[in-house]
C-alpha positions as CSV (number, residue, x, y, z in Angstrom):
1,X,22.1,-15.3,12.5
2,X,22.0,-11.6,11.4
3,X,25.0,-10.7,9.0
4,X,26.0,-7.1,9.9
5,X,28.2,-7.0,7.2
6,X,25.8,-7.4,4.4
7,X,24.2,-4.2,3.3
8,X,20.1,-5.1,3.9
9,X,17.7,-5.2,1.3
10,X,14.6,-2.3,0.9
11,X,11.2,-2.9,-0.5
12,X,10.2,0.2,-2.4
13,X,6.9,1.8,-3.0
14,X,6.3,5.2,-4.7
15,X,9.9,5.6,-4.8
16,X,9.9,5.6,-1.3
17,X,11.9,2.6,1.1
18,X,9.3,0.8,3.0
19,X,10.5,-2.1,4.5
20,X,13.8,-3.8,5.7
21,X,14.2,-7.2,4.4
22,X,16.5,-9.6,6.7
23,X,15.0,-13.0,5.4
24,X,13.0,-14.4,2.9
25,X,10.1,-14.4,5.5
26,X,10.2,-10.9,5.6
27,X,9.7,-10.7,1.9
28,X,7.1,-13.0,2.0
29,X,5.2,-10.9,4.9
30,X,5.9,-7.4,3.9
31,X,4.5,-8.4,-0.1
32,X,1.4,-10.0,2.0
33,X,1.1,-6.7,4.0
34,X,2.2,-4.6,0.8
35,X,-0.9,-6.1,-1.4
36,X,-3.5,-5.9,1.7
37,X,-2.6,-1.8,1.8
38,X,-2.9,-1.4,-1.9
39,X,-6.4,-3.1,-1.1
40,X,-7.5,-1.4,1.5
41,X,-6.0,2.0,-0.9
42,X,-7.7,1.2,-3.7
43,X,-11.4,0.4,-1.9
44,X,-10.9,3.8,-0.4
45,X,-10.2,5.3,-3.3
46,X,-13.4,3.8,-5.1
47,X,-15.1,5.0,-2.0
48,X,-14.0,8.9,-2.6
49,X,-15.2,8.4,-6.5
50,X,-18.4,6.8,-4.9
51,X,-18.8,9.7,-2.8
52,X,-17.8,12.1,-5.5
53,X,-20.7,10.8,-8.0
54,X,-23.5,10.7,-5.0
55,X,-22.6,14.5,-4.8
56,X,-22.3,15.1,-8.2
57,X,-26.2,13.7,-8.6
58,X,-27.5,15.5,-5.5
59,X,-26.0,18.8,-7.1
60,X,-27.9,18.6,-10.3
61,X,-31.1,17.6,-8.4
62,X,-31.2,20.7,-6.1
């Protein structure tokens, strides 16, 4: 049962409240979902600098 009387815990990132936590699945399911977006963040970023260095050599070739 939910208590309404107890103030909810927040998962922070960047500062920023990302999540609600109501039970300790929560936790465990928003820090799963919490490492697979720093994941995904951080291929996208290597992606950019990938992208970024491509550009850099096809510049120096033309």
């Amino acid at each position: 049962m939910l208590n309404l009387n107890k103030k909810p815990d927040l998962i922070y990132r960047d500062n920023e409240p990302v999540a609600v936590i109501l039970g300790i699945e929560d936790y465990e399911n928003i820090l799963e979902i919490l490492e697979e977006r720093q994941d995904i963040e951080d291929s996208n970023e290597a992606l950019l600098n990938n992208e970024e260095r491509i550009e850099f050599k096809a510049e120096n070739y033309v």
